[in-house]
Residue frames as a rotation matrix with the C-alpha (Angstrom) as fourth column:
UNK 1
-0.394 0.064 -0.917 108.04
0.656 -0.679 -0.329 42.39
-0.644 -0.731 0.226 -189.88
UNK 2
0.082 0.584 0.807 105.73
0.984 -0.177 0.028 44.87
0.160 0.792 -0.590 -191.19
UNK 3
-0.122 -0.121 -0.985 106.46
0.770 -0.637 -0.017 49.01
-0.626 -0.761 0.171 -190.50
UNK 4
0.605 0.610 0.512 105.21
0.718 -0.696 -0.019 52.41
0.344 0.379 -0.859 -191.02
UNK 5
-0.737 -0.546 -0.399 106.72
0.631 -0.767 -0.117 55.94
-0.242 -0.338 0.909 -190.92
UNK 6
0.587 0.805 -0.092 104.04
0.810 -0.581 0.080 58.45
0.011 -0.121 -0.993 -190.34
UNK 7
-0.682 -0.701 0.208 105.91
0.682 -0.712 -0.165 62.14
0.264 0.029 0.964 -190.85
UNK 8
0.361 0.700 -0.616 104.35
0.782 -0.587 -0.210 65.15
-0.509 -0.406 -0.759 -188.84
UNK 9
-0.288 -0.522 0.803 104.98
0.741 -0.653 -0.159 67.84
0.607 0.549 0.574 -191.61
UNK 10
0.358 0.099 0.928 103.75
-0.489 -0.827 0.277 70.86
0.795 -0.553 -0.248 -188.91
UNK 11
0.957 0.243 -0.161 104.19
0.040 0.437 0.899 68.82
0.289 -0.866 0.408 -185.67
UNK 12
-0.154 -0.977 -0.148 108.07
-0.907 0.199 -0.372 67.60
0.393 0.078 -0.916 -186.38
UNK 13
-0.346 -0.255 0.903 107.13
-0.678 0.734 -0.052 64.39
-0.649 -0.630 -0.426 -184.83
UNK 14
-0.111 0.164 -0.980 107.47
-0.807 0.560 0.185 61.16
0.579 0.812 0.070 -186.71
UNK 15
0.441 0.645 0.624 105.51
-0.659 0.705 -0.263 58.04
-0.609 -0.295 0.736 -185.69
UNK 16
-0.352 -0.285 -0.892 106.71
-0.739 0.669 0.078 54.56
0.575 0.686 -0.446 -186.10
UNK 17
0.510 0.746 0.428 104.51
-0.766 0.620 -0.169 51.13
-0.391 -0.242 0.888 -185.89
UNK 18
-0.520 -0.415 -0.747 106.13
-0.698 0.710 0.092 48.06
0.492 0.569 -0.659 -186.48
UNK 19
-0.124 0.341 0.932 104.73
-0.666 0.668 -0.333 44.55
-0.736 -0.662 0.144 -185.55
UNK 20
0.449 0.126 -0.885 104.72
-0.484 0.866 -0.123 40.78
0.751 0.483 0.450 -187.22
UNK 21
0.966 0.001 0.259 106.10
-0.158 0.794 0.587 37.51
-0.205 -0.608 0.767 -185.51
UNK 22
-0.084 -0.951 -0.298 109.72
-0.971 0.145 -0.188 36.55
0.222 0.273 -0.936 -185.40
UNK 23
0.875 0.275 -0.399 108.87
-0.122 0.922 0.368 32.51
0.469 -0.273 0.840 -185.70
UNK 24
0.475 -0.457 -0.752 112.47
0.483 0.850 -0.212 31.62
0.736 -0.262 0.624 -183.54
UNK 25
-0.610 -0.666 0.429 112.69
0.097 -0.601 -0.794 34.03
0.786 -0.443 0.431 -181.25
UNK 26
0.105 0.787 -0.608 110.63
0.919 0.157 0.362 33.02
0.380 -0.597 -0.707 -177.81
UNK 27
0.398 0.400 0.826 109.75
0.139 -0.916 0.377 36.06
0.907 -0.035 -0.420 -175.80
UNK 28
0.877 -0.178 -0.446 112.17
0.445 -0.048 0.894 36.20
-0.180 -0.983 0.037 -173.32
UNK 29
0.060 -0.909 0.413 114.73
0.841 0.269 0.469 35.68
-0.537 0.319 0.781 -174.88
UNK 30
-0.157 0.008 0.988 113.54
0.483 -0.871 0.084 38.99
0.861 0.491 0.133 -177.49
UNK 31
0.908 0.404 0.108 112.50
0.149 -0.554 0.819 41.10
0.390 -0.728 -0.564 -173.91
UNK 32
0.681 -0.714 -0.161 116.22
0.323 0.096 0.942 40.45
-0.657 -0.694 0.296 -172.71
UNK 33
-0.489 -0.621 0.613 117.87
0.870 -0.291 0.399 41.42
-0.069 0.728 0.682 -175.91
UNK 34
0.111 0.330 0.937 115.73
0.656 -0.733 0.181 44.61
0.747 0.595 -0.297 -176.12
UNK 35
0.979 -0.016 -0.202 116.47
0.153 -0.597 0.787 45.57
-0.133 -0.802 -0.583 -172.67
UNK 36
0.625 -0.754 0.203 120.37
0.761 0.646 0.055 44.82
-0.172 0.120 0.978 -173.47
UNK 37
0.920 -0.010 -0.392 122.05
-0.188 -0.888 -0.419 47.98
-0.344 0.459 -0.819 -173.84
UNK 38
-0.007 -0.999 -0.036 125.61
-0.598 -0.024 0.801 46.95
-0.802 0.027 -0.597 -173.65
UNK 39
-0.376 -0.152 0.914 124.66
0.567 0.743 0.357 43.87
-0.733 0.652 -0.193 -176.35
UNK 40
0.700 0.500 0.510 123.08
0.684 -0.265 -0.679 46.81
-0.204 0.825 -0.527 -178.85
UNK 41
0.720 -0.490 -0.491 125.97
-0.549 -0.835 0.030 48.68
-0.425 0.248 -0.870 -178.81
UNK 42
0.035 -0.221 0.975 127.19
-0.303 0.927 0.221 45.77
-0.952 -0.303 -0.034 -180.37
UNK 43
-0.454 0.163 0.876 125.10
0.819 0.463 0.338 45.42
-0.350 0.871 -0.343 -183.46
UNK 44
0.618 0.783 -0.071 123.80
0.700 -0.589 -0.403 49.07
-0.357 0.199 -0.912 -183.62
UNK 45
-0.157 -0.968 0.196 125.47
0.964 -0.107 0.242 51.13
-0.213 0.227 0.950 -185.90
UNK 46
0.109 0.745 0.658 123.71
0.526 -0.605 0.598 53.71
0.843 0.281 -0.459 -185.00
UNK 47
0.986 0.165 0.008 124.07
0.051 -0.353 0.934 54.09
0.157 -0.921 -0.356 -181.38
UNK 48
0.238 -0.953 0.189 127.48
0.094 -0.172 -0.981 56.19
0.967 0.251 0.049 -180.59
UNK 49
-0.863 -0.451 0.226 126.94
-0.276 0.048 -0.960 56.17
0.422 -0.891 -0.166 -177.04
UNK 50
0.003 0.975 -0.222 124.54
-0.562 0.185 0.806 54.37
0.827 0.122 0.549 -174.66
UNK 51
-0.800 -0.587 -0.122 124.41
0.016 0.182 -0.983 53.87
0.599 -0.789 -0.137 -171.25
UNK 52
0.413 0.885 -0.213 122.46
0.525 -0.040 0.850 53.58
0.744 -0.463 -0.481 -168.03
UNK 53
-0.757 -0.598 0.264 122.93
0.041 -0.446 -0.894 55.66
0.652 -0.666 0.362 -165.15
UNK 54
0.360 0.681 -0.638 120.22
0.912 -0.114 0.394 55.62
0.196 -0.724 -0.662 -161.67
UNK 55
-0.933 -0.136 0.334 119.52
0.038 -0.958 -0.284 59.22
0.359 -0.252 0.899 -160.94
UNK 56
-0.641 0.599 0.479 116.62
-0.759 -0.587 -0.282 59.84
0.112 -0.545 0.831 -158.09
UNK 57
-0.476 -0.258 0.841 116.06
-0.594 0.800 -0.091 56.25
-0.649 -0.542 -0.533 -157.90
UNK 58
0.946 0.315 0.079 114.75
-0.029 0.324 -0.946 55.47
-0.324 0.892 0.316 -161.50
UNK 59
-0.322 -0.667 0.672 117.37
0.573 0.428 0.699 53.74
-0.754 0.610 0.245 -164.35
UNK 60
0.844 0.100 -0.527 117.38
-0.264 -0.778 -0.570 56.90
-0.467 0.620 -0.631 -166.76
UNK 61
0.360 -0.498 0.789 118.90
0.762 0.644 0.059 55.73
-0.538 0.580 0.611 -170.02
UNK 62
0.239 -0.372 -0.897 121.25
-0.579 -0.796 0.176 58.24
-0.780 0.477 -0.406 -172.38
UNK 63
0.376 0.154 0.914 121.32
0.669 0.637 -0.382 57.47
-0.641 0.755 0.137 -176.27
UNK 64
-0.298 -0.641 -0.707 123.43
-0.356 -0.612 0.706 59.22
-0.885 0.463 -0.046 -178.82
UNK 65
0.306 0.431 0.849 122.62
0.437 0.729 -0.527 58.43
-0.846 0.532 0.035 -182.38
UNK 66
-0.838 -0.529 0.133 124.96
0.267 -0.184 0.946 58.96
-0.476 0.829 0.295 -185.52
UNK 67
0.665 0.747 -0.002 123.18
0.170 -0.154 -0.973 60.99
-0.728 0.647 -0.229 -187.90
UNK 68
0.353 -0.608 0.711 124.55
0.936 0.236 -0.263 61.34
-0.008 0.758 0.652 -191.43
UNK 69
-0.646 -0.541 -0.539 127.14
0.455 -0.839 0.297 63.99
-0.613 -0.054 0.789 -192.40
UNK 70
-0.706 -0.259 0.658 126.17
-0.112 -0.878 -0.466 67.47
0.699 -0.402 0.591 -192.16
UNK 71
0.577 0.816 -0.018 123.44
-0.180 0.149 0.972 66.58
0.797 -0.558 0.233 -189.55
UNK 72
-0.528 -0.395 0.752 123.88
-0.753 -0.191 -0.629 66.43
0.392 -0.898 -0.197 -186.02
UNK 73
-0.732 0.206 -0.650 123.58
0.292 0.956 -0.026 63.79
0.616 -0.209 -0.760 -184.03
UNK 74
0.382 0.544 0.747 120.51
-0.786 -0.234 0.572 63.48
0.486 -0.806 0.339 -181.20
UNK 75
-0.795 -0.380 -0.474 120.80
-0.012 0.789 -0.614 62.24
0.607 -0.482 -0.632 -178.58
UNK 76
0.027 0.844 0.536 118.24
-0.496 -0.455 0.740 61.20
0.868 -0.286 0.406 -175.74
UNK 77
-0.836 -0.485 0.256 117.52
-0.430 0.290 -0.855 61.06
0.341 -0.825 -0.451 -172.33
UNK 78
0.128 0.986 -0.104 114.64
-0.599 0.160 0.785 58.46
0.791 -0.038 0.611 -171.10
UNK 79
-0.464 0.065 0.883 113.38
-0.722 0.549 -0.420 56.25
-0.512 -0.833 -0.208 -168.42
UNK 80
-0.044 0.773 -0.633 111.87
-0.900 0.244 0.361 52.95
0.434 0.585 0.685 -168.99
UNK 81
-0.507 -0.112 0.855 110.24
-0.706 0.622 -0.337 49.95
-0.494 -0.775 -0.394 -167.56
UNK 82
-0.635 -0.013 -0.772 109.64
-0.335 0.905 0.261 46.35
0.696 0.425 -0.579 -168.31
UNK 83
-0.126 0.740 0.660 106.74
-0.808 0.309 -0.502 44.34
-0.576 -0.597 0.559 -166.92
UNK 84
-0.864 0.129 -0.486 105.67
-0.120 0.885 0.449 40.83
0.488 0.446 -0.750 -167.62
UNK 85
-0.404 0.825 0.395 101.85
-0.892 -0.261 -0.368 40.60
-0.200 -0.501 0.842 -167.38
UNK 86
-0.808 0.537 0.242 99.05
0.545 0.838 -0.038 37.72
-0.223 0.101 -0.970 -167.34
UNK 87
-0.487 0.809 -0.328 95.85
-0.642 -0.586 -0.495 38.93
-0.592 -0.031 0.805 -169.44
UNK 88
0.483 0.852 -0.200 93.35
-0.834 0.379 -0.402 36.75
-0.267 0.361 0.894 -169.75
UNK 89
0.695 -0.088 0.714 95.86
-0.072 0.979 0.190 33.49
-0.716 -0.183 0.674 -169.39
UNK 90
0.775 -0.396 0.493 98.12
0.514 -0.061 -0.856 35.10
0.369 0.916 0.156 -171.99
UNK 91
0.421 -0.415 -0.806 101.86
0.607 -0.532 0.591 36.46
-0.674 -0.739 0.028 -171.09
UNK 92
0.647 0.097 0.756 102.57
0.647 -0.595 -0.477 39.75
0.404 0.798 -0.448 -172.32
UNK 93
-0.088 -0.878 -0.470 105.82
0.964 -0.194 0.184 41.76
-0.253 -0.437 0.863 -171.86
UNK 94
0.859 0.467 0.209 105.25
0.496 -0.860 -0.119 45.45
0.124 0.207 -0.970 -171.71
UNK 95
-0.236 -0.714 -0.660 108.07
0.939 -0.343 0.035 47.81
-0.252 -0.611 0.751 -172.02
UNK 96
0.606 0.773 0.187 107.71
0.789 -0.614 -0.018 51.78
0.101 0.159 -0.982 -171.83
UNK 97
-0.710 -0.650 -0.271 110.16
0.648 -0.753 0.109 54.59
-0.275 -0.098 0.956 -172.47
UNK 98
0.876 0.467 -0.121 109.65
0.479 -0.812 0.332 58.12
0.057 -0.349 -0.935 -171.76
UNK 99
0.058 -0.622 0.781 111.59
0.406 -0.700 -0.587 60.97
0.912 0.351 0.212 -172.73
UNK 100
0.825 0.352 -0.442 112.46
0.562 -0.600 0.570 63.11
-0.065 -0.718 -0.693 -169.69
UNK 101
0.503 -0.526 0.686 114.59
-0.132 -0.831 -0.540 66.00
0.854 0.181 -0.487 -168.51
UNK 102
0.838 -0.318 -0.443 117.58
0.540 0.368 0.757 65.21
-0.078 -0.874 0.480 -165.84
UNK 103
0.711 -0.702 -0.036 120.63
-0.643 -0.670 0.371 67.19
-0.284 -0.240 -0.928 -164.56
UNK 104
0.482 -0.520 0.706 122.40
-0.068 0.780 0.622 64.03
-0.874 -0.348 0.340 -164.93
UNK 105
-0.110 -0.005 0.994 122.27
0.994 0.028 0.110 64.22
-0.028 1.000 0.002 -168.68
UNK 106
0.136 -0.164 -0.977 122.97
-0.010 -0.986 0.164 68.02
-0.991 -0.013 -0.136 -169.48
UNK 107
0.968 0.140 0.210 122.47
0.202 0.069 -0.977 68.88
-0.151 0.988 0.039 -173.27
UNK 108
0.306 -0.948 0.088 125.84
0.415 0.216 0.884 68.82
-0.857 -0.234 0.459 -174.91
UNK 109
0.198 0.056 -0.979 126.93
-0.442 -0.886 -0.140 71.22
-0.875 0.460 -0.151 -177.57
UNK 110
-0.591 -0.520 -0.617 126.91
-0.748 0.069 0.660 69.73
-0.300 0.851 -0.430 -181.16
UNK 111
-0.985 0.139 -0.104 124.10
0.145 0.988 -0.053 67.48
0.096 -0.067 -0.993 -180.13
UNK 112
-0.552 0.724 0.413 120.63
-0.527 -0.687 0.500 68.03
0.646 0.059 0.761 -180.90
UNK 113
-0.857 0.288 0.427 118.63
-0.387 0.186 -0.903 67.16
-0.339 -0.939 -0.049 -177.69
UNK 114
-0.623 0.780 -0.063 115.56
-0.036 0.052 0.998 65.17
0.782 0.624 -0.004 -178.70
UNK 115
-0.911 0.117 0.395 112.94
-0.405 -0.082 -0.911 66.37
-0.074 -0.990 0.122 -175.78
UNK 116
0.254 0.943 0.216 109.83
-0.875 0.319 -0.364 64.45
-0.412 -0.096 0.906 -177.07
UNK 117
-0.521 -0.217 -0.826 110.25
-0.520 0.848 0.105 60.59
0.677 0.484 -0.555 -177.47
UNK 118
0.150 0.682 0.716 107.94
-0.758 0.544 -0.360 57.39
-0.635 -0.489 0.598 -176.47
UNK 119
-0.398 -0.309 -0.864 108.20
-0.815 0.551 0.179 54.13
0.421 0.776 -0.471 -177.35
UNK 120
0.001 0.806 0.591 105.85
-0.942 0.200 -0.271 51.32
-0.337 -0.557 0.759 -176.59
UNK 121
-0.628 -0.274 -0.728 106.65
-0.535 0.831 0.149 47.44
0.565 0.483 -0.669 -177.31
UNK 122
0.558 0.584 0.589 104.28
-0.734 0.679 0.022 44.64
-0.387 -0.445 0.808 -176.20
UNK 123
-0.071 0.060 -0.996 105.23
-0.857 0.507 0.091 40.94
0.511 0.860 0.016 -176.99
UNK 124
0.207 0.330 0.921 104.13
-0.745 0.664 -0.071 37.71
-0.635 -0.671 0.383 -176.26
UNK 125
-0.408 -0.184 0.894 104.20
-0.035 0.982 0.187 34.01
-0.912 0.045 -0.407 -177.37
UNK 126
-0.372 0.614 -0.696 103.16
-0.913 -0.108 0.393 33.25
0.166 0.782 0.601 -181.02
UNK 127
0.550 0.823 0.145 102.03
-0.822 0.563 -0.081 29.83
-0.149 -0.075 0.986 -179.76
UNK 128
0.849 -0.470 -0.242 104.73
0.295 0.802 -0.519 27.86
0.438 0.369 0.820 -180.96
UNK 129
0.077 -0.919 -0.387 108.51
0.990 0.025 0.139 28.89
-0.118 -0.394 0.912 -180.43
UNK 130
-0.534 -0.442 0.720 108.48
0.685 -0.725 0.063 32.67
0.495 0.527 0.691 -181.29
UNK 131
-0.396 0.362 -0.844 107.08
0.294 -0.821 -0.489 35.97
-0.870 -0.442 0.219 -180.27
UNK 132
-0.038 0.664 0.746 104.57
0.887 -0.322 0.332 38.62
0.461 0.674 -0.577 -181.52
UNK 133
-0.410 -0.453 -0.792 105.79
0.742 -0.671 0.001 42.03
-0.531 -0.587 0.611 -181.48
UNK 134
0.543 0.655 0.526 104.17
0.764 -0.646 0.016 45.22
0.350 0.392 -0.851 -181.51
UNK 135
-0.663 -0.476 -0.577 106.15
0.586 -0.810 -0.005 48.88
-0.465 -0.342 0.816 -181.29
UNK 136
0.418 0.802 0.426 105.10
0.904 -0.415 -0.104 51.90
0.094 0.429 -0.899 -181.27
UNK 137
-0.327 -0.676 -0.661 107.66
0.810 -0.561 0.173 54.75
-0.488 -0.479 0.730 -181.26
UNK 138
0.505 0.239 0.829 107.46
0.651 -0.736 -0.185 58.64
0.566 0.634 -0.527 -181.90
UNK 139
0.079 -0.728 -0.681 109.80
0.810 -0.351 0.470 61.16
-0.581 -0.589 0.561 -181.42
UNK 140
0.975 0.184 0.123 110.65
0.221 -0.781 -0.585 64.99
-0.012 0.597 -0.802 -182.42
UNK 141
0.260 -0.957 0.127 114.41
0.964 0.265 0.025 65.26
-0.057 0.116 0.992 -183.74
UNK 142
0.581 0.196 -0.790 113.99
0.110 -0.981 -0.162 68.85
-0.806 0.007 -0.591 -183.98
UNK 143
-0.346 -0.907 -0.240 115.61
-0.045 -0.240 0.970 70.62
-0.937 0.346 0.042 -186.04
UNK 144
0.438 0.869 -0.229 115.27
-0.536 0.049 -0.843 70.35
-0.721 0.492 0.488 -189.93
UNK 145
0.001 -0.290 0.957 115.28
0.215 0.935 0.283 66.72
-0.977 0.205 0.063 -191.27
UNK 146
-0.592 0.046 -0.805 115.50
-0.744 -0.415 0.524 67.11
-0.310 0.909 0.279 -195.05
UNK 147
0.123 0.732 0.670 113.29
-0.573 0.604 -0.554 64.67
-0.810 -0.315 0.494 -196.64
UNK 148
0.141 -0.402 -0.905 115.63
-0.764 0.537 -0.358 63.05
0.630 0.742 -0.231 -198.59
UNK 149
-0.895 -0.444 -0.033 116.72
-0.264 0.590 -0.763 61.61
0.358 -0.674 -0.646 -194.97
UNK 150
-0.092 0.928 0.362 112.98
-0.873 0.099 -0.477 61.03
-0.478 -0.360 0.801 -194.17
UNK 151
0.687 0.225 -0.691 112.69
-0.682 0.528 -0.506 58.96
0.251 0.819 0.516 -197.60
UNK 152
-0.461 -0.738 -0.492 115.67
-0.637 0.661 -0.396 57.10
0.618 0.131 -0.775 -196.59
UNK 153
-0.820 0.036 0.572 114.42
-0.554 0.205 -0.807 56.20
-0.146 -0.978 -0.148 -193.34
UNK 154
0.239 0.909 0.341 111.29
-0.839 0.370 -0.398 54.73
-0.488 -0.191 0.852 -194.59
UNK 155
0.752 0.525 -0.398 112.17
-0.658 0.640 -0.398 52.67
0.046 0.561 0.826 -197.30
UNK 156
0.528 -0.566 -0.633 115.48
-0.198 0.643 -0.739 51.94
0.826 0.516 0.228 -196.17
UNK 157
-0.550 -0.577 0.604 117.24
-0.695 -0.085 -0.714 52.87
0.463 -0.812 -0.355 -192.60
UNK 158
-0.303 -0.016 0.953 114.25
-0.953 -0.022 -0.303 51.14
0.026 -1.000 -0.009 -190.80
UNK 159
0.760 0.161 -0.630 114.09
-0.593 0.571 -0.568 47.98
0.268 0.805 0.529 -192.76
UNK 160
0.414 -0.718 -0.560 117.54
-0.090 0.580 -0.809 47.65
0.906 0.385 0.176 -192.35
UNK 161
-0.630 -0.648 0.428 118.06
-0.629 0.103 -0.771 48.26
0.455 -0.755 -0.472 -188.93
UNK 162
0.653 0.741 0.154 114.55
-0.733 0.670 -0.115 45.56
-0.189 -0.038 0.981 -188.28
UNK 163
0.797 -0.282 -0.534 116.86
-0.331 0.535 -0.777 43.62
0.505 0.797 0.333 -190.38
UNK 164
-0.012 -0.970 0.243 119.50
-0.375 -0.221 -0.900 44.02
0.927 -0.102 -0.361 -188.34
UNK 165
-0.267 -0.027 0.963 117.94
-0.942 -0.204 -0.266 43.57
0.204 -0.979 0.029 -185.10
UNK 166
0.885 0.302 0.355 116.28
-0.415 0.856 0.307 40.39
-0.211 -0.419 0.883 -185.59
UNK 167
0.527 -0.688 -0.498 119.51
-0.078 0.545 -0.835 39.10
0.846 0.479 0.233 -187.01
UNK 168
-0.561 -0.455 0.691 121.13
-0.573 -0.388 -0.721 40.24
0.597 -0.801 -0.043 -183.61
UNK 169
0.248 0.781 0.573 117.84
-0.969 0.207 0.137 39.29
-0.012 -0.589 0.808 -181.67
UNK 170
0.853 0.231 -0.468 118.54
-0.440 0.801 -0.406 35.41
0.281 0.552 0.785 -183.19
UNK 171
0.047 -0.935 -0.351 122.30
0.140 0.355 -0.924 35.29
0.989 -0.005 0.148 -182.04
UNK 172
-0.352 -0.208 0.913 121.74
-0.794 -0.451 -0.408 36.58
0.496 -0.868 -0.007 -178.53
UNK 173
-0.058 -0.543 -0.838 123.00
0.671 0.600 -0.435 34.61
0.739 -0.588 0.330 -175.39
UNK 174
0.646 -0.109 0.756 122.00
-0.488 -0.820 0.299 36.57
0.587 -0.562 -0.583 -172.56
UNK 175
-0.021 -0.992 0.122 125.24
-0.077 -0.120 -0.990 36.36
0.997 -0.031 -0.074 -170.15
């Protein structure tokens, strides 16, 4: 897996690209583990709360996320959908989150709301057993990140949680 951390120093919004081949993970099997919430609260030690809930007939997801001490956590509220296309004799899973705003999810005091987030995954067959995965996330944590925690986050947090996931991605048994 190869990834980037792009930092908007005026914007606040930080851009991540990740994409290479996991050679033993077929593409279902990685599309069903990434939809999985209840299995990532599992292996994410990150994710302190995480849940679906159907509000105005759309599956509107709620995410908490441990930041380190003295930071506040964020948390977010998003929709997202999963397609499984045919282009050009090739299948290609598409999923798409979107940040939105819902009564359902009411900001909570001690928690920094993150109201811009997107995240864009594609993956498909590498031809053999595995998959070929492209993301594309960006979000604005507000607030001010120090950029010691920036520095972590590139060269280590998102490494290790890549690291983490395919390890996870490799043991999953969807139920």
């Amino acid at each position: 897996m190869h990834h980037a951390v792009n930092e908007g120093k005026q914007s606040g919004l930080y851009e991540y690209k990740v994409f290479g081949c996991l050679a033993d993970c077929p593409p279902r099997r990685l599309v069903d583990f990434y939809m999985d919430l209840d299995f990532r609260k599992c292996w994410d030690r990150y994710a302190e709360e995480l849940y679906e809930k159907t509000y105005d007939g759309k599956e509107v997801v709620y995410w908490e996320v441990k930041y380190p001490f003295p930071l506040s956590n964020r948390d977010y509220v998003y929709i997202r959908e999963c397609r499984e296309m045919d282009v050009n004799g090739r299948k290609i899973w598409v999923v798409l989150a979107q940040g939105v705003s819902v009564p359902l999810f009411p900001e909570r005091p001690g928690i920094v709301r993150v109201k811009t987030y997107e995240q864009n995954l594609a993956v498909e067959s590498d031809g053999k057993s595995g998959s070929k995965v492209y993301m594309y996330y960006v979000d604005n944590p507000s607030g001010s990140i120090p950029s010691w925690l920036v520095n972590w986050a590139a060269k280590s947090g998102v490494p290790a949680f890549m690291k983490d996931a395919v390890k996870a991605c490799r043991n999953y048994c969807r139920t």
